[in-house]
Structure formats: structure tokens, C-alpha cells
C-alpha positions as CSV (number, residue, x, y, z in Angstrom):
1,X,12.8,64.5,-8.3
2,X,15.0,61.4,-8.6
3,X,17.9,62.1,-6.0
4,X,19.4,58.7,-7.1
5,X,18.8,55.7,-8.9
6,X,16.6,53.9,-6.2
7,X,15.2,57.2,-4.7
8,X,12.6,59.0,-5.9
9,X,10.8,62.5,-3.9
10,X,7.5,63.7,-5.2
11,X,5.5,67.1,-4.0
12,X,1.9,68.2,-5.0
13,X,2.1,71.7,-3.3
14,X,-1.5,72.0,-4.5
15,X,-4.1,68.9,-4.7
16,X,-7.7,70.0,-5.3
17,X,-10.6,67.6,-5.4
18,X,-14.4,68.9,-4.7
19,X,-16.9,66.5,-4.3
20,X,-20.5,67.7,-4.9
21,X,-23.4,64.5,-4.0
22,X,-26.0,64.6,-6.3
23,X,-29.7,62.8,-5.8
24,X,-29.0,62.5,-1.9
25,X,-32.5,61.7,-1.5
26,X,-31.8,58.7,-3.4
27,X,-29.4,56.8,-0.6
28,X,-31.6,54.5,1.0
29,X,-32.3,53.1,-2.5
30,X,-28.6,52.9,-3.2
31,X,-27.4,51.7,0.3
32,X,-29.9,49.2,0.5
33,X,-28.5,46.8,3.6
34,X,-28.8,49.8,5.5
35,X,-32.4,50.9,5.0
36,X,-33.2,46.9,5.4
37,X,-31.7,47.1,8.6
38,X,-33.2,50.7,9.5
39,X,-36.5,48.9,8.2
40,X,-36.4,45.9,10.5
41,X,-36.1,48.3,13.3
42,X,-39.1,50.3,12.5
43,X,-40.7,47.1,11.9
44,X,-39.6,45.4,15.3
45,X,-40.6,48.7,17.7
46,X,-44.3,49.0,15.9
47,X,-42.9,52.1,14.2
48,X,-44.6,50.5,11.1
49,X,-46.7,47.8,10.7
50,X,-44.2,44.4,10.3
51,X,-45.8,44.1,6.6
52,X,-45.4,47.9,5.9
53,X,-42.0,49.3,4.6
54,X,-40.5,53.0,5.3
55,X,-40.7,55.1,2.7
56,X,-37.7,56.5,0.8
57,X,-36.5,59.0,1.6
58,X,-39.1,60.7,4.2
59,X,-40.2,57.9,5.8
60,X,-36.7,56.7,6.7
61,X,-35.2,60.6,7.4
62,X,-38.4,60.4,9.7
63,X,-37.8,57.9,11.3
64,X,-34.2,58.8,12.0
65,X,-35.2,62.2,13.4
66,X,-37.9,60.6,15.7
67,X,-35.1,58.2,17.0
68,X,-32.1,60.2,17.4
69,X,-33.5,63.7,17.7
70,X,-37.5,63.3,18.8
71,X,-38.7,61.4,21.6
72,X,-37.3,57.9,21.1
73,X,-39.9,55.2,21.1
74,X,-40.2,53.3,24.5
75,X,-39.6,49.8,23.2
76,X,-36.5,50.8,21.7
77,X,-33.5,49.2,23.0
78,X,-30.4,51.0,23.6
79,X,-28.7,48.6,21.1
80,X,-31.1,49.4,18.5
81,X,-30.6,52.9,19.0
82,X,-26.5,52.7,18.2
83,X,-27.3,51.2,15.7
84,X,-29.7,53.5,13.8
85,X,-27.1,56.3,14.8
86,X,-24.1,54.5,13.2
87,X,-26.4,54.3,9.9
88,X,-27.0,58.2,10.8
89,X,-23.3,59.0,10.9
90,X,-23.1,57.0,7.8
91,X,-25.4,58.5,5.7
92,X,-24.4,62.0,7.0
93,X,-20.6,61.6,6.0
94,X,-21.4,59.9,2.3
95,X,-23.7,62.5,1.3
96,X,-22.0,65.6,2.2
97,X,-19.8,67.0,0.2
98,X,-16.4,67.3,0.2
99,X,-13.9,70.1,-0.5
100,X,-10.1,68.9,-0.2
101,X,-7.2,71.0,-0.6
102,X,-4.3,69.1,0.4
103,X,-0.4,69.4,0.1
104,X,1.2,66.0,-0.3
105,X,5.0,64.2,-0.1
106,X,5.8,60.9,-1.1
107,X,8.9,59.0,-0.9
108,X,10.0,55.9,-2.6
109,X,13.0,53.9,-2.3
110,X,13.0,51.0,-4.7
111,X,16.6,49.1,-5.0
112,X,14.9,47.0,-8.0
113,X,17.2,46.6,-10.5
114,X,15.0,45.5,-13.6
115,X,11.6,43.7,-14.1
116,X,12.8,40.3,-14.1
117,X,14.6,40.9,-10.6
118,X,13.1,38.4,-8.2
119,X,15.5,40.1,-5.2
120,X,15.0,43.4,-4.0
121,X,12.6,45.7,-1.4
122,X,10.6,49.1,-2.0
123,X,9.7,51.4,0.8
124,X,6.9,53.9,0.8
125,X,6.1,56.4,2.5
126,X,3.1,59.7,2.1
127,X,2.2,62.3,4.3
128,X,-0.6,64.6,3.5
129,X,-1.7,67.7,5.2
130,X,-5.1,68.7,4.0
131,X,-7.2,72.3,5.2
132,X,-4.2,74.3,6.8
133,X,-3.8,76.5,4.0
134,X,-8.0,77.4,3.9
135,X,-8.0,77.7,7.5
136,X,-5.5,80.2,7.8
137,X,-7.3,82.4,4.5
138,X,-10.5,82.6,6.6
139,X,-9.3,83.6,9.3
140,X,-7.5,86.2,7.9
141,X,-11.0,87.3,6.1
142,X,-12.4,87.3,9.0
143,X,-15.0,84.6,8.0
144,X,-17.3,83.9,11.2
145,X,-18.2,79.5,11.3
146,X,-21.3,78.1,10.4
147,X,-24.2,77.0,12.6
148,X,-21.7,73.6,13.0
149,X,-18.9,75.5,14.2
150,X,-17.4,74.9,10.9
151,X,-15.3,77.5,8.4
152,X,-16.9,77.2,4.7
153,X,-15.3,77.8,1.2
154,X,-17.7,78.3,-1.6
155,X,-21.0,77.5,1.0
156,X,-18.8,74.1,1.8
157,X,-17.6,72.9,4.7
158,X,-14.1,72.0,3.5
159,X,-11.6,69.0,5.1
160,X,-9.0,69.3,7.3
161,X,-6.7,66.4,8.4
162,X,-3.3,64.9,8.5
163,X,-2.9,61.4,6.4
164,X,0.0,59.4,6.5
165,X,1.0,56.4,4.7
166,X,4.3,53.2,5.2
167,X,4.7,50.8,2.6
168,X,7.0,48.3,2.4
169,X,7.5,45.2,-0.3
170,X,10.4,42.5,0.1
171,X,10.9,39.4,-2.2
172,X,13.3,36.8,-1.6
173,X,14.3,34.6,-4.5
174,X,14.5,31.0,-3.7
175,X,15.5,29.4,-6.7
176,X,14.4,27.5,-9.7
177,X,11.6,30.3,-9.9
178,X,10.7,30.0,-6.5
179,X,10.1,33.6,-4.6
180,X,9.1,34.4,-1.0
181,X,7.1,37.9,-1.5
182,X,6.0,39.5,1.7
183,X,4.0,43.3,2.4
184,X,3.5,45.6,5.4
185,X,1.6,48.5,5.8
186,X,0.1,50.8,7.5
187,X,-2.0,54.3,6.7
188,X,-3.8,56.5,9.7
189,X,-5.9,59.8,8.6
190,X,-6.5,61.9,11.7
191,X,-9.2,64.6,11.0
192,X,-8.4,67.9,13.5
193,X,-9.6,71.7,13.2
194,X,-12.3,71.9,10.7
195,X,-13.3,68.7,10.2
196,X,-14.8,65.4,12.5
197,X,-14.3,62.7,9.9
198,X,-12.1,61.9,6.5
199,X,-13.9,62.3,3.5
200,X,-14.3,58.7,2.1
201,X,-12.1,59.0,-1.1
202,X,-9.1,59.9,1.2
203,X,-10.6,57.0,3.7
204,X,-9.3,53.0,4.0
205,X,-10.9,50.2,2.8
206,X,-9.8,46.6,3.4
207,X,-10.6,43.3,1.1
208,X,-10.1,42.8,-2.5
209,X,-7.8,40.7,-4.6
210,X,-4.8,43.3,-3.8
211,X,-5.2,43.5,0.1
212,X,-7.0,40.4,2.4
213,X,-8.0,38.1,-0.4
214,X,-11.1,36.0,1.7
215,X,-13.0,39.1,1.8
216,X,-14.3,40.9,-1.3
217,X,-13.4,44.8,-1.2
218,X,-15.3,46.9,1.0
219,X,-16.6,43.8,3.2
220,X,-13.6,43.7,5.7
221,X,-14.5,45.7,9.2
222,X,-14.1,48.5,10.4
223,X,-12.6,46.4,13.2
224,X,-15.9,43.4,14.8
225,X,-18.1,44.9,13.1
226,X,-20.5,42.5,10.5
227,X,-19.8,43.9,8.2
228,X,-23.7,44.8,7.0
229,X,-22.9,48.2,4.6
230,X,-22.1,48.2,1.3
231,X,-19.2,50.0,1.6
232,X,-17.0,49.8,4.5
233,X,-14.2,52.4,5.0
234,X,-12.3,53.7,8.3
235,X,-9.5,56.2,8.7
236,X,-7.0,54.0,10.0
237,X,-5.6,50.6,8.6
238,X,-2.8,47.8,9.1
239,X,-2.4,45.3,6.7
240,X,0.7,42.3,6.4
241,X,0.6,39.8,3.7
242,X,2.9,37.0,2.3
243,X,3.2,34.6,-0.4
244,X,5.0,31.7,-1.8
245,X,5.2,32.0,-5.5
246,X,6.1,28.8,-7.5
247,X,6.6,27.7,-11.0
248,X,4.5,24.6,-12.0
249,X,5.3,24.5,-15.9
250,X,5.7,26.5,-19.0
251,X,3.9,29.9,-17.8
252,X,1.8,28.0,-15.3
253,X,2.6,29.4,-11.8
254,X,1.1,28.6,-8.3
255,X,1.2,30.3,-4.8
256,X,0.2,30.2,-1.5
257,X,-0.5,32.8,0.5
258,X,-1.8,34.4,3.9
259,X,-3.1,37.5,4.5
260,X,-3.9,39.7,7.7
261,X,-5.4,42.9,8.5
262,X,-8.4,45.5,9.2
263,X,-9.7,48.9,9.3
264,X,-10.8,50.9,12.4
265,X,-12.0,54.3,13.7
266,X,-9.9,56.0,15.5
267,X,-9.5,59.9,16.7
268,X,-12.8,60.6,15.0
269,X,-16.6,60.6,15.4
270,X,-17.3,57.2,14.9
271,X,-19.0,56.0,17.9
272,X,-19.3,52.6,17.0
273,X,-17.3,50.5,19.9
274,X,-16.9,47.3,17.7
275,X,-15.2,49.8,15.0
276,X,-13.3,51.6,17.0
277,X,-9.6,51.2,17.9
278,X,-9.3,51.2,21.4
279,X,-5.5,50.2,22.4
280,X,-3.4,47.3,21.7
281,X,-6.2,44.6,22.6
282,X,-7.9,45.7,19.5
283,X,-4.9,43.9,17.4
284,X,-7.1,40.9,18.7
285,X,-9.2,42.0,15.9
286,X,-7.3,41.2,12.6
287,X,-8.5,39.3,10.2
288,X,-6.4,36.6,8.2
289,X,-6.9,34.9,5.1
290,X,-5.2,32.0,3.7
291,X,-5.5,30.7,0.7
292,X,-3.5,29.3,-3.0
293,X,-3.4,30.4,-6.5
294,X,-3.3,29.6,-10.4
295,X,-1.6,32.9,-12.3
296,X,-0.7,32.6,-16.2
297,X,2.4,34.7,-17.1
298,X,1.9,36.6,-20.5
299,X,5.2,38.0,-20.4
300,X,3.9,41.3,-20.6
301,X,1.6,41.2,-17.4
302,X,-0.1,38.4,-15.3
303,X,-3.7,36.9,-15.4
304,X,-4.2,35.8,-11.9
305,X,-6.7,34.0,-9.7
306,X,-6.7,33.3,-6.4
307,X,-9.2,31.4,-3.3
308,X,-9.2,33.5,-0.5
309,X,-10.3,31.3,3.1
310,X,-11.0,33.1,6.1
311,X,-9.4,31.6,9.0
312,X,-9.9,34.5,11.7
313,X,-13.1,36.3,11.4
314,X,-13.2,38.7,14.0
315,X,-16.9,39.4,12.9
316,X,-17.6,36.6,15.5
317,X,-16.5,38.6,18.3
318,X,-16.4,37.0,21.8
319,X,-17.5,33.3,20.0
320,X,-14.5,31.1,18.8
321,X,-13.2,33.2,15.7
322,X,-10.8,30.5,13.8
323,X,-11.8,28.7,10.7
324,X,-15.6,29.0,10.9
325,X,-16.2,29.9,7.5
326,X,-12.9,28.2,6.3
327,X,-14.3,26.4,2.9
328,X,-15.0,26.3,-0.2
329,X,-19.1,27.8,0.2
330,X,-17.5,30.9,1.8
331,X,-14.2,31.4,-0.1
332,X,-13.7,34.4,-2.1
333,X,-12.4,33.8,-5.5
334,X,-10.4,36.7,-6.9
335,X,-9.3,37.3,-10.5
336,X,-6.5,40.3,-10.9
337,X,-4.1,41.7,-13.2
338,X,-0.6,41.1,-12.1
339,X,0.6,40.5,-8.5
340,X,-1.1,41.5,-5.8
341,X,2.3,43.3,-4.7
């Protein structure tokens, strides 16, 4: 409902979403930087002889079953254990499935005028409860938990968290098509009750040509980390950009721009120290981009391309962390469809 002009209020008393993984026993073949690193590890202790390869999937559900919940091999070091746990954890939250039901509220308050207005701000804001609703059915039934101390719907564990979202846009208008565009924001899902983790479709991600353009999507975090998964997602995220936009001639337009930001674990089961956000010190652990940009202005929408640079990588961890990949070999190069925000 549109209590004014600028404000608009949105409810979804009832959001739904299941999420049934099919072929699980094909994830090692999908996720393949983790089995290689799950491999090396086998390969390192004399799990497996260092031309042999784990098979998919016993070998490697073997081998993470003799490591984590066998007898551990003796040569293992404790590092190398974390590390086949966090690919555990992984692989446990992608292929299970997922039963949301969620109640959501979003507010928008955009004092934009008209397309063409190069002067204005638009605040954001969601909150999502997700699981309240289930929880209280069950116990009503008087359904007993599963074996994981866990209430089921339909023989699935379903979610249960609280997600919240603030989003905010300002442009300045210089001049002579000249504008100052700048973006905050910041989203935290905390899982509680029936659940240990956010499902990863209602998780954050952080990279991409719309958030830190010198990392590709996915690739950013969650917080030192290297960044070695294919897809890397956390439930809690800050994120600040800004850009100079410029007119160079005709529909030719240029920018500049910085962005900063990352993704952590936090009030979850992520046991990962270098993804996990401890206190204020772990602010150390943004990551900022600079970079410039062509974009051609159709009228109707805006082919654009940008060179993302990372200048603070904070996958370097206690070694110097500014500009060591700042050039053109490690750039990303981005091509979107209209501004970035």
C-alpha cells in the first residue's frame, strides 16, 4: 500500500519456497575446488596414494567420515582437519533441503521525482521472520523432534530465522551531467529455534558487477577467507559503494568508482575463524575495489562496463593487504545492464 507519493509498505503474510536437492551424490563433481582440496588432503596424509584420486561420491563421504567422525589419521594436522570440516559443513547445508515459510515487510521511501532526476535518495528496509508460524503448529500437534533435535514438516527439517535488510541510495547532481552516486547497506539473517544455519537462497553473497566490482560474484569472503569454493555465501553482510558518473559525448558516459565490503558468519555454525565475525576488529576485513567505466546510454536502459581493481584484499590476512593484485592481469571486467544502483 502506497501511503504517499514517496512511501510505499509491502506485506507477504505467507512466503513459501521448498527446496528439494536432487543427485546429491553428484556434489563433489559439481563443487569441484572442494573435492580438489579434500583430494590433496587425502593425498598429503597417505590416505591415497599421491597419483590416486578419491572416488566420487564414496570415496570422498569416506573419507570425510574417517576424518571427522572415525579415528582421524595421525599425520593429520589440526589445520587440515578444519578444513575438511568447513568443506563438511559446506556440503551438509547445500544439499539438504530446505522448507521456508516466511512472513515478510518491506519499506521503501523513494523521494525520486521522475527517471531523469539526477537528485534524490531511496531508503530500504525488510524484515523477515521465517518458521514461527510451523513451530508453534507442531507443538500444538504434539510432534516429538527428530534424531537432530529438530521439528519436521512433510519429513523436512524446515527453517527458522529472523532476516533483516537497510538500503540506502543518494545521488548528488553536479552539473553538466555530472552526478555523485553513493550506496550503503547492510543485511544480517540470524538462524534461532529450529534451525543452525540460513538456507543459501535466503543467504549473502558478495561480488559481481552490482555489489564489489574487483571480485566476480560468489568470490568475495566470507570475511579472510581465500576464497577456494565455488560459491561463497554468509548470513551477514555490509557493503558501501560510490561513484562519479560523467558525460564524455553524445551517449558516451564514464565513471569512477570505489567499492567496499564482505560477508561473514556470524550467530551460526560456521566454525571457520577466518569467516567469522568476531567484533569490531573484523571491519579490518573489508574489501575495496576501485576502478572506472565506459557505459552507452540507449535512452531506454544502459549497456555498461566496468574494470574492477582490488586494492584491499583481505584474503592476504596478516601479510600487507593493499594493492597486491591491483592491475590489469587481476582486474575483473564487468558488463551489466543499467547502473549498478
Amino acid at each position: 500500500w502506497y501511503p504517499s507519493a514517496a512511501i510505499t509498505n509491502r506485506m507477504d503474510l505467507f512466503n513459501v519456497q521448498f527446496v528439494k536437492n536432487l543427485n546429491t551424490d553428484n556434489y563433489f563433481e559439481v563443487y569441484q575446488n572442494s573435492f580438489s582440496t579434500l583430494n590433496a588432503i587425502a593425498q598429503d596424509i597417505g590416505y591415497i596414494g599421491a597419483t590416486e584420486n578419491l572416488t566420487i561420491p564414496a570415496g570422498a563421504d569416506n573419507f570425510l567420515v574417517d576424518v571427522l567422525d572415525g579415528t582421524p589419521p595421525n599425520n593429520i594436522s589440526d589445520d587440515q582437519v578444519q578444513t575438511v570440516n568447513n568443506i563438511s559443513e559446506r556440503k551438509q547445508r547445500l544439499t539438504e533441503n530446505n522448507l521456508i515459510f516466511a512472513t515478510n515487510f518491506g519499506f521503501t521511501k523513494d523521494k525520486r521525482e521522475n527517471l531523469f532526476d539526477n537528485d534524490f535518495s531511496i531508503f530500504r528496509a525488510k524484515l523477515e521472520l521465517a518458521g514461527n508460524a510451523l513451530t508453534a503448529l507442531t507443538r500444538l500437534a504434539g510432534q516429538k523432534e527428530n534424531q537432530n533435535g529438530k521439528y519436521e514438516v512433510f519429513g523436512v527439517a524446515y527453517s527458522q530465522y529472523v532476516k533483516t535488510e537497510l538500503d540506502y541510495v543518494k545521488h548528488w547532481s553536479l552539473g553538466s551531467k555530472n552526478v555523485l552516486a553513493m550506496r550503503s547497506f547492510f543485511g544480517f539473517a540470524i538462524p534461532y529455534g529450529n534451525s543452525t544455519s540460513i538456507p543459501f537462497s535466503r543467504s549473502f553473497f558478495a561480488g559481481g558487477t552490482n555489489d564489489n566490482r574487483a571480485w566476480t560474484a560468489y568470490n568475495l569472503g566470507p570475511g579472510t577467507t581465500s576464497s577456494t569454493n565455488e560459491f561463497n555465501e554468509a548470513n551477514l553482510k555490509l557493503a558501501f559503494n560510490i561513484e562519479h558518473r560523467y558525460n564524455l559525448f553524445g551517449n558516451f558516459n564514464g565513471a569512477f568508482f570505489i567499492d567496499a565490503g564482505n560477508i561473514w558468519n556470524a550467530l551460526d555454525d560456521v566454525e571457520d575463524e577466518d569467516a567469522v565475525f568476531k567484533d569490531f576488529s573484523s571491519l579490518g576485513d573489508i574489501a575495496i575495489g576501485a576502478g572506472f567505466g565506459l557505459r552507452y546510454d540507449f535512452s531506454f536502459f544502459v549497456l555498461r562496463f566496468d574494470i574492477g581493481f582490488k586494492a584491499h584484499d583481505p584474503s592476504y590476512k596478516d601479510q600487507n593487504r593493499w594493492f597486491n593484485d591491483f592491475n590489469f592481469k587481476n582486474a575483473v571486467y564487468n558488463i551489466g545492464i543499467n547502473y549498478p544502483f
